[in-house]
ZAGU-590004 format. One line per 2 residues: number of its first residue (from 1); for each residue y, x, z of C-alpha. Coordinates in nm, 3 decimals. Example, Ala and Ser with C-alpha at 12.3 -4.5 7.8 and 13.67 -1.06 7.14 Angstrom:
<pts>
1 = -0.450 1.230 0.780  -0.106 1.367 0.714 .
</pts>
This chain:
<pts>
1 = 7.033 2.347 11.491  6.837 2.108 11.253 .
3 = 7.076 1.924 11.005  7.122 1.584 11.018 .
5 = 7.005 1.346 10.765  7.296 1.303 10.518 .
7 = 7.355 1.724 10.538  7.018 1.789 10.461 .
9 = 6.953 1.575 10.188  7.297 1.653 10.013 .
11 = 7.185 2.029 10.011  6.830 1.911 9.890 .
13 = 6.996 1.708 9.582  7.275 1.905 9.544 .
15 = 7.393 1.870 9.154  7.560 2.297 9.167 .
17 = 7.204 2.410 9.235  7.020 2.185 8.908 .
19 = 6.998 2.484 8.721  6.827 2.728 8.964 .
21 = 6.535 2.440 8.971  6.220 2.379 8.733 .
23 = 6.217 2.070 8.475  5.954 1.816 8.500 .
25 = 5.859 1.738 8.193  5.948 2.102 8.075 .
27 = 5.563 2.120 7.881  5.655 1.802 7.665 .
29 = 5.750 1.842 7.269  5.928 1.533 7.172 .
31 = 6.002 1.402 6.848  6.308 1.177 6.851 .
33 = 6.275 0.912 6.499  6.532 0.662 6.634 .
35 = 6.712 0.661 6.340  7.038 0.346 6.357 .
37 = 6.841 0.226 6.681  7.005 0.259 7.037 .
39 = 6.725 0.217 7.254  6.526 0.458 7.058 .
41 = 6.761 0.725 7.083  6.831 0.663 7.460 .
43 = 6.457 0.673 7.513  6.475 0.982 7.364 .
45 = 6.759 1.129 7.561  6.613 1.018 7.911 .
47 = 6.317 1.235 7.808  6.538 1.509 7.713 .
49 = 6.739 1.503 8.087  6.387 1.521 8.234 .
51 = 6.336 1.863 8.073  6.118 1.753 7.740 .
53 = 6.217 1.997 7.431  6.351 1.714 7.211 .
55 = 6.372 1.722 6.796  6.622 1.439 6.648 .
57 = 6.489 1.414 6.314  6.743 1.269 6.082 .
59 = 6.820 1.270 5.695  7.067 1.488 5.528 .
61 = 7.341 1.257 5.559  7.293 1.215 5.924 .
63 = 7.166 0.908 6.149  7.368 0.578 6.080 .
65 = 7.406 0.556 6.468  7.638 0.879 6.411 .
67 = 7.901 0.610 6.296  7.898 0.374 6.585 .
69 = 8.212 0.344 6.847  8.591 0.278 6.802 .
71 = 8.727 0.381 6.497  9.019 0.520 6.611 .
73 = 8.854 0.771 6.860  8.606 0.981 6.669 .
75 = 8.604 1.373 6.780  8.491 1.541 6.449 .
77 = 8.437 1.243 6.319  8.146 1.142 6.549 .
79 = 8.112 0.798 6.682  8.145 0.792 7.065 .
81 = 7.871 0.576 7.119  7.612 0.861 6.947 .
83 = 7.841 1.123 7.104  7.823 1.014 7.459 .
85 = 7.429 1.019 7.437  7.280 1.237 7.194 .
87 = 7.199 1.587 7.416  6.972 1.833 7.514 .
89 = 6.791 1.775 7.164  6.758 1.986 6.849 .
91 = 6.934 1.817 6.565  6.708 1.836 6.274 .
93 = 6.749 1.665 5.895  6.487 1.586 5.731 .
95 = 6.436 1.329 5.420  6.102 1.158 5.472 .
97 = 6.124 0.974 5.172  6.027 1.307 5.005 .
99 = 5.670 1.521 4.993  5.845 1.839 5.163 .
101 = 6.005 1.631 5.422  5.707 1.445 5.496 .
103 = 5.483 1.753 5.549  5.705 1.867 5.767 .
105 = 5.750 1.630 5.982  5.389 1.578 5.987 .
107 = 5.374 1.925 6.103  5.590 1.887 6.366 .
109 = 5.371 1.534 6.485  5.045 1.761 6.478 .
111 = 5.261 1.945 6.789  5.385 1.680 6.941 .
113 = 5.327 1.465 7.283  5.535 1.170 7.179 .
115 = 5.713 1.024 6.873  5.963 0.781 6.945 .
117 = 6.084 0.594 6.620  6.328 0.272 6.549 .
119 = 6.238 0.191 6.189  6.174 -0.128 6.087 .
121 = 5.784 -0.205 6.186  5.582 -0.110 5.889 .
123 = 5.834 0.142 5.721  5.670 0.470 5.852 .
125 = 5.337 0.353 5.815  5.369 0.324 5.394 .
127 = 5.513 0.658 5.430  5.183 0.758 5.514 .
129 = 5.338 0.880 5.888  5.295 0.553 6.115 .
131 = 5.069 0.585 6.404  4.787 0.525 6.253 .
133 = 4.782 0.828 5.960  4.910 1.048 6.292 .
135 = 4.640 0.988 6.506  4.401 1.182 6.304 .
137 = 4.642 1.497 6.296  4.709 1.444 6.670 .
139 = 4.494 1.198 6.875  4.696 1.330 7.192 .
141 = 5.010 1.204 7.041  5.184 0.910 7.231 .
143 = 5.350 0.680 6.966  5.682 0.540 7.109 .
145 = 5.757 0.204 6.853  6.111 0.069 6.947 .
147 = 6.217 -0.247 6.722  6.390 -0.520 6.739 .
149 = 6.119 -0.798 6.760  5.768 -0.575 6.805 .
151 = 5.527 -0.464 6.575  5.304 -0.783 6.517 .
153 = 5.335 -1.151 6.578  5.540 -1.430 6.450 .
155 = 5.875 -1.294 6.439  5.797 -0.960 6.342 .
157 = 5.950 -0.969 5.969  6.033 -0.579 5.927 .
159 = 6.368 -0.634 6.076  6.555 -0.305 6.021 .
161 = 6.783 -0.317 6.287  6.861 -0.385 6.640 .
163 = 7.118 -0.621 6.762  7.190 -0.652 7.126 .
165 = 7.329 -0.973 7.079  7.056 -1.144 6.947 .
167 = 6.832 -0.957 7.211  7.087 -1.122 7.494 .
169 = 7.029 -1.439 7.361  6.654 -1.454 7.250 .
171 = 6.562 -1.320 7.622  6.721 -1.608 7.752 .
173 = 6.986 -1.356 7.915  7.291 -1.589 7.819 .
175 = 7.194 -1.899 7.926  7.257 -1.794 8.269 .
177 = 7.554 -1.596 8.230  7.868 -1.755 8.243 .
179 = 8.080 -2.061 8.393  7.917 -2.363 8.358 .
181 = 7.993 -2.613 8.068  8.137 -2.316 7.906 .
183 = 8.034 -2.093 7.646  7.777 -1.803 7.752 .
185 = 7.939 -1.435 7.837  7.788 -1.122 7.695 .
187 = 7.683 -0.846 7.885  7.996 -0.589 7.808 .
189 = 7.763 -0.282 7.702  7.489 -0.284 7.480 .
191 = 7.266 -0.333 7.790  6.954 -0.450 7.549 .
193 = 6.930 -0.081 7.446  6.921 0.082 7.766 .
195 = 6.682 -0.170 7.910  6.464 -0.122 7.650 .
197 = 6.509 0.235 7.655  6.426 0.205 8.017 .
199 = 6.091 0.066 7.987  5.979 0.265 7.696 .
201 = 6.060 0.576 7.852  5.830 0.452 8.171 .
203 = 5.573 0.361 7.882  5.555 0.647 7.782 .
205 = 5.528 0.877 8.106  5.263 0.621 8.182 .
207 = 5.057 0.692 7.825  5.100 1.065 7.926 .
209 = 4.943 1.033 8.267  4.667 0.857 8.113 .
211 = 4.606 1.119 7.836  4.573 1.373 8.137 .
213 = 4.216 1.199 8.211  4.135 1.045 7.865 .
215 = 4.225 1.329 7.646  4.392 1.026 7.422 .
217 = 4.687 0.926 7.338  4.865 0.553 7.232 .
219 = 5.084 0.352 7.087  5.380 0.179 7.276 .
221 = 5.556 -0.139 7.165  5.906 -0.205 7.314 .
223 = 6.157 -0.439 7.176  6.506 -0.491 7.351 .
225 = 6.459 -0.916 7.396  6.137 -0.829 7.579 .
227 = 6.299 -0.574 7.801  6.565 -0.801 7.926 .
229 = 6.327 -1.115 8.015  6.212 -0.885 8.290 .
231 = 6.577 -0.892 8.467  6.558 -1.264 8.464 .
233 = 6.408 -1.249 8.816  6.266 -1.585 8.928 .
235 = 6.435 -1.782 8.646  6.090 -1.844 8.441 .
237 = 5.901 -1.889 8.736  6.180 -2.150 8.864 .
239 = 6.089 -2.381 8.533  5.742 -2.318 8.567 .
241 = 5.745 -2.398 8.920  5.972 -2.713 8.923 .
243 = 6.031 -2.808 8.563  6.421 -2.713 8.632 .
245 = 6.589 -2.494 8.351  6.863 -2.294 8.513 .
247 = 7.204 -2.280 8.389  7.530 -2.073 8.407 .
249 = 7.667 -2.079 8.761  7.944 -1.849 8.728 .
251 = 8.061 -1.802 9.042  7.776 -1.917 9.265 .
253 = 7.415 -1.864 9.282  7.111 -2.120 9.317 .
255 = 6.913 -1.925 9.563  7.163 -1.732 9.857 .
257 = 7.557 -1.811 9.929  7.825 -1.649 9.997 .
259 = 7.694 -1.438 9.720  8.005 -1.434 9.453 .
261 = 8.325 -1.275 9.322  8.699 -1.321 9.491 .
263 = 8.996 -1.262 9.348  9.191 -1.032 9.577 .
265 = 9.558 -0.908 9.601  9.474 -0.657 9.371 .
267 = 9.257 -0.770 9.101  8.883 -0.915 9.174 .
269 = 8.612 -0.793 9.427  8.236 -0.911 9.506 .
271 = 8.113 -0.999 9.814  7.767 -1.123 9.969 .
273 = 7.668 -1.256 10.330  7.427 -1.491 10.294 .
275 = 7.150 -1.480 10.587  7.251 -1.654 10.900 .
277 = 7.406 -1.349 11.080  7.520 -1.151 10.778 .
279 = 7.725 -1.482 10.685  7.842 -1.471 11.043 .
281 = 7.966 -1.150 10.995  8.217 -1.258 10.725 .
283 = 8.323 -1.570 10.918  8.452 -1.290 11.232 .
285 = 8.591 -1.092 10.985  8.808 -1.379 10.833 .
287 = 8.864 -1.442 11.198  8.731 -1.817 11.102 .
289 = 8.383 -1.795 11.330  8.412 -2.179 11.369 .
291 = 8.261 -2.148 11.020  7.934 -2.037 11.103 .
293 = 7.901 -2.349 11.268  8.051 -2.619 10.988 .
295 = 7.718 -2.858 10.886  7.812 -2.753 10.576 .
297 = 7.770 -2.396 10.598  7.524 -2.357 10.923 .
299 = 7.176 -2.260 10.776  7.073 -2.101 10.436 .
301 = 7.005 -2.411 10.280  7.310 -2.595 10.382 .
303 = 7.520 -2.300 10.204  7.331 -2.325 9.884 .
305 = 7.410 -2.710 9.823  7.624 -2.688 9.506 .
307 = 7.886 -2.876 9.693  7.896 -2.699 9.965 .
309 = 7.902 -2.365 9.717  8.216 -2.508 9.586 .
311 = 8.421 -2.545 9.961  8.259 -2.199 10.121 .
313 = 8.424 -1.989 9.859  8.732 -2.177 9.858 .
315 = 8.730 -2.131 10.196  8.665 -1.759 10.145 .
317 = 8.905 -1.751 9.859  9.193 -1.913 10.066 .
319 = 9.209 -1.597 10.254  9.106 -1.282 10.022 .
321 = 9.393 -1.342 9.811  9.640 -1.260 10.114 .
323 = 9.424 -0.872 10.101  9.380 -0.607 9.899 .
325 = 9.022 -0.463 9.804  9.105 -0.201 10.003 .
327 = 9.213 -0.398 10.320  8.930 -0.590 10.347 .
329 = 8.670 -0.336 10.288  8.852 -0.185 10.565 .
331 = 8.757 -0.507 10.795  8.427 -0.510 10.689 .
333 = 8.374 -0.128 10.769  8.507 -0.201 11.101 .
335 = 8.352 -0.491 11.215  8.072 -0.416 11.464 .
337 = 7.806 -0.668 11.396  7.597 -0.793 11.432 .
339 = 7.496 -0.888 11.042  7.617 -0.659 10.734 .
341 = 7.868 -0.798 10.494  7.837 -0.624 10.155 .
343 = 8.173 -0.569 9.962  8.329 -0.385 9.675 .
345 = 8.588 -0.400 9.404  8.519 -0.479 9.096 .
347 = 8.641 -0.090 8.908  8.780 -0.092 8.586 .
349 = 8.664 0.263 8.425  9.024 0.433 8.571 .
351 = 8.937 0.347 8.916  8.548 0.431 8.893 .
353 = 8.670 0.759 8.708  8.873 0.803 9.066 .
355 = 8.624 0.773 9.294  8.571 1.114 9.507 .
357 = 8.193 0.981 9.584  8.119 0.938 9.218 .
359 = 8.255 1.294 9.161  8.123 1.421 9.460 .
361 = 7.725 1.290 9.384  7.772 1.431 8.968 .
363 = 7.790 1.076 8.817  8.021 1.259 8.534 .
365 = 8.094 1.617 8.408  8.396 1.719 8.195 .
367 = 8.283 1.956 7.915  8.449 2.167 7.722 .
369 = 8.276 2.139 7.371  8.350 2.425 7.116 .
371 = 8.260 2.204 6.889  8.401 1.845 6.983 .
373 = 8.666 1.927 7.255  8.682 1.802 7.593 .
375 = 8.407 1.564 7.687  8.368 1.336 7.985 .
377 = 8.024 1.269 8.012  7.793 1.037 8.217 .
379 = 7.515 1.220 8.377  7.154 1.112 8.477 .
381 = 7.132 0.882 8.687  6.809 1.021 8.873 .
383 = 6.870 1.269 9.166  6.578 1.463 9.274 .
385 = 6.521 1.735 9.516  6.240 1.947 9.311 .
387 = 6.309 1.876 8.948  6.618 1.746 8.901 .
389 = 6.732 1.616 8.540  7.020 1.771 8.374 .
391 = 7.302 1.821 8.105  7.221 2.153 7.906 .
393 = 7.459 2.086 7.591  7.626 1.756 7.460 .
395 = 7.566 1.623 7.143  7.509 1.850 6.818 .
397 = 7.601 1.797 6.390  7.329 1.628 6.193 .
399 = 7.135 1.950 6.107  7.251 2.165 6.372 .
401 = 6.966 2.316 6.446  6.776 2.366 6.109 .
403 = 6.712 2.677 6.104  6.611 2.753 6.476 .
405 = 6.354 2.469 6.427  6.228 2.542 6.075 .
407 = 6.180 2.905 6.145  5.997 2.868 6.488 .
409 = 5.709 2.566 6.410  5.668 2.707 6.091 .
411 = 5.797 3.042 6.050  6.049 2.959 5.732 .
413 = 6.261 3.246 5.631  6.598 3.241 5.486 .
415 = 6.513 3.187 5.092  6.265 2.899 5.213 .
417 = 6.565 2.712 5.413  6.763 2.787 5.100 .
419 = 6.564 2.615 4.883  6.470 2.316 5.106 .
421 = 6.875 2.276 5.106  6.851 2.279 4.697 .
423 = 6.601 2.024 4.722  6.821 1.821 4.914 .
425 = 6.513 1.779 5.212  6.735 1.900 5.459 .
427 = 7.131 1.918 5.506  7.265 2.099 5.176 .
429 = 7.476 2.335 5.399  7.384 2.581 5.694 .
431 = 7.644 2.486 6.009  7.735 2.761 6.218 .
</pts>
């Protein structure tokens, strides 16, 4: 009997069988530079899920980022924010600032497919190991450049650091998030970094694709402020188009309405209805269908009026707050249509965490570390039937992996790692 749908593609995707399936980018040597830069590292680490062998080149005393999270939860004294998303790589030290470190790492560029660095634009290059003194040991090498304000133009000053902040608010991110007449609300994660990360990552599988019929590789320029303007959907476009600048709306939304958060008996909950027989939909499940039909509220463009914004969801409000999430997600699973209502709580991490579908699809894995303890640990967020990404070991010590690396590109012995450790151009102890 063939399998339905959901049964088939649940076996097809099925997070058990990840290991018994190839890696895509399994032929890839990566070289990970981020060094104190987020979106750098992530890049890095989205790389590394897809199967690339990655090398996290840092200096003796280990990557600044190795510091960041709260200070009162640090397993072996390692920030949770490094921690949660340093894996599958190689931890390396190397001091470039010195002529053994910098040969080797040149060494390791002659191998590699991509660099990804986060210095400040300009340091690596008077090193002598920017893009353009690599290119002539490896002109198949794809040069990933994360920073915080690009590589050239008028802002580009050498800043040494990225700061999501500034990236929220240069993008134009925070003028539109918030209440209005109130001061702007930050994105709660450090969301610059992972959009960035995002689109350097699809960079630089696009510079690889390219080298497959060019022979050549090429540099790629991401900064985080950049990365967000493209989640601004039409909001450029709206100024360009009308002259309008668009503000915080909280609550409501310019374009489509009911489209907004309730609170609920039980904390807060989204909800969205907003074509004619979607917003129908929620009217028969508030058993209020005379709504549908209020001049206010009767057509697409009625509902978006700010006014009329204002009364709908006080409307809506009025009777969510007798219900919990729960109840009325209930109603809208059991209403028959026609029209779709779309509805969910808004999770704090406990109730996420308690979700059997997250569980069930391999959103998170609890690992048990030798060296850091119990993890719980967010997984990829790609599922794929023929090469699926993958965990293969959590984060590693600054220097970890020395040894392994030193002796296999370049065939160091013991007495050779010895005396780069005297020479302080890698960590000054072995870590077993």
């Amino acid at each position: 009997m063939r399998p339905s749908w959901a049964e088939w593609i649940r076996a097809a995707e099925d997070p058990a069988r990840v290991a018994d399936k190839p890696e895509a980018l399994d032929d890839l040597l990566v070289l990970d530079l981020s060094h104190g830069h987020y979106g750098a590292l992530l890049t890095a680490t989205y790389l590394a899920e897809l199967g690339a062998e990655v090398i996290k080149v840092e200096p003796p005393g280990g990557d600044p980022a190795r510091e960041w999270g709260p200070a009162d939860a640090r397993p072996q004294g390692e920030g949770l924010a490094f921690l949660a998303e340093a894996r599958n790589r190689y931890h390396v030290t190397l001091d470039v600032t010195r002529r053994d470190g910098r040969r080797l790492l040149k060494g390791l560029a002659a191998r590699a497919d991509i660099l990804i660095e986060g210095f400040a634009p300009g340091y690596l290059d008077r090193l002598g190991l920017g893009y353009r003194q690599l290119v002539p040991l490896n002109p198949r090498l794809v040069y990933v450049a994360c920073s915080a304000d690009g590589h050239w133009g008028p802002r580009a000053k050498g800043q040494p650091a990225e700061y999501d902040l500034i990236d929220q608010a240069l993008s134009g991110l925070l003028h539109i998030t918030g209440n209005p007449d109130e001061p702007p609300v930050k994105v709660g994660s450090w969301i610059s970094a992972y959009a960035q990360a995002a689109w350097a990552t699809v960079g630089a599988l696009a510079a690889i694709h390219w080298r497959e019929r060019s022979g050549r590789g090429q540099m790629v320029d991401v900064t985080g402020a950049e990365a967000l303007m493209r989640y601004l959907e039409y909001t450029v476009l709206l100024y360009h188009a009308s002259g309008e600048i668009r503000g915080r709306t909280g609550l409501y939304e310019l374009a489509v309405f009911p489209y907004t958060f309730l609170r609920v008996k039980d904390g807060w909950a989204f909800i969205a209805g907003y074509t004619d027989p979607n917003f129908g939909a929620i009217c028969r499940i508030m058993g209020r269908p005379e709504l549908a039909r209020d001049p206010r509220f009767d057509t697409t463009l009625e509902r978006t009026e700010p006014a009329n914004e204002v009364a709908l969801r006080d409307e809506i409000q009025r009777w969510a707050i007798d219900y919990t999430a729960d109840e009325i997600l209930a109603k809208v699973l059991a209403d028959p249509g026609p029209g779709v209502v779309v509805f969910g709580p808004m999770n704090p991490p406990s109730r996420t965490l308690g979700e059997a579908h997250w569980w069930e699809r391999g959103c998170f894995k609890r690992v048990a570390d030798a060296i850091y303890g119990d993890l719980l640990l967010h997984m990829p967020a790609w599922r794929m039937t023929r090469t699926p990404p993958r965990l293969k070991w959590p984060c590693r010590p600054a220097g970890y992996h020395d040894a392994h690396v030193l002796q296999r590109y370049f065939g160091l012995g013991p007495g050779q790692l010895a005396e780069l450790r005297r020479k302080r151009v890698i960590r000054d102890e072995e870590i077993r």
